[in-house]
C-alpha positions, 0 to 999 in steps of 0.5 A, spaced: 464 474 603 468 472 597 471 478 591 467 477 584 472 474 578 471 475 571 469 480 567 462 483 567 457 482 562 459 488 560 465 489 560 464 482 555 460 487 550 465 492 550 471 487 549 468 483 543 466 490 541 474 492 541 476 486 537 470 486 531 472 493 529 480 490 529 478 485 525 474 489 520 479 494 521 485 489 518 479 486 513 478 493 510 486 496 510 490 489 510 488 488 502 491 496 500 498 493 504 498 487 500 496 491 493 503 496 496 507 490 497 506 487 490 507 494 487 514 494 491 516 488 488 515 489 482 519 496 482 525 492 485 524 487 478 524 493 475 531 496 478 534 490 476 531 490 469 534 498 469 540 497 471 542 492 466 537 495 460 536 503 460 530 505 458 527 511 455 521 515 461 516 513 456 517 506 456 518 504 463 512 508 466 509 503 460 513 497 463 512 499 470 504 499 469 503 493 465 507 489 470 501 491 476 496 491 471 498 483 470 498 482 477 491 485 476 493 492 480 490 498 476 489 503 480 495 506 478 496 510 473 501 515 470 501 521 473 503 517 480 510 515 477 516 520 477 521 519 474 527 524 475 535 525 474 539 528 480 547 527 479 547 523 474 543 517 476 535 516 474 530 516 480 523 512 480 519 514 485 511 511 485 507 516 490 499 514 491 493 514 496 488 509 498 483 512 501 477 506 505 471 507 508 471 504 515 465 505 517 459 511 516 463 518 515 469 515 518 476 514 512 482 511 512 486 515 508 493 511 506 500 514 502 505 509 500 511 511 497 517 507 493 524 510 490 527 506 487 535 510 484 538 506 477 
C-alpha cells in the first residue's frame, strides 16, 4: 500500500484562501506605507531646509503641507504637525492615523509617527 503525497483538495482551498487575504491585505495597507514613506522624506528635506533657513511655526506647518499636498497627500492636516522647543533645539514631530477597512467590520487601525530635531 502506497502513502498519499500531496495535499488535498482541501487543504488547497484553504491555502489559496491564506494567500488571497495576504495579497489583499498588502493591496489595502501597502499604499498608506507608501504615502508614510513620501511623508518621510519630505520631512528629512525640510530638516535640511530648517537647518540652513529658520522659519517661524506658521510657515513651516505651511511648507510642510504644500510639499505633501504637491505630492498629492492630503490627509494631513495642521493639527497632526507639532512643533516644540526643548533645550534650545525646535522639535517637529508629525503624528496621524489611517484606519482601512479589510473586510466587513474588520479595521486596520495604522499610527505613523516622525520627528525630526533642527
Amino acid at each position: 500500500m502506497q502513502k498519499q503525497k500531496g495535499m488535498s483538495f482541501l487543504g488547497l482551498l484553504v491555502f489559496l484562501f491564506v494567500l488571497a487575504e495576504v495579497v489583499l491585505l498588502g493591496m489595502k495597507l501597502g499604499p498608506h506605507y507608501l504615502n508614510d514613506y513620501v511623508v518621510k522624506k519630505v520631512l528629512d528635506e525640510m530638516a535640511q531646509e530648517l537647518i540652513s533657513d529658520p522659519k517661524s511655526q506658521r510657515q513651516i506647518r505651511r511648507d510642510f503641507l504644500s510639499k505633501l499636498s504637491m505630492n498629492n497627500l492630503e490627509f494631513l492636516s495642521e493639527k497632526d504637525i507639532k512643533i516644540t522647543e526643548q533645550n534650545n533645539q525646535k522639535i517637529l514631530d508629525i503624528t496621524y492615523e489611517v484606519r482601512e477597512s479589510i473586510i466587513s467590520n474588520i479595521d486596520a487601525n495604522l499610527t505613523f509617527n516622525h520627528q525630526i530635531k533642527f
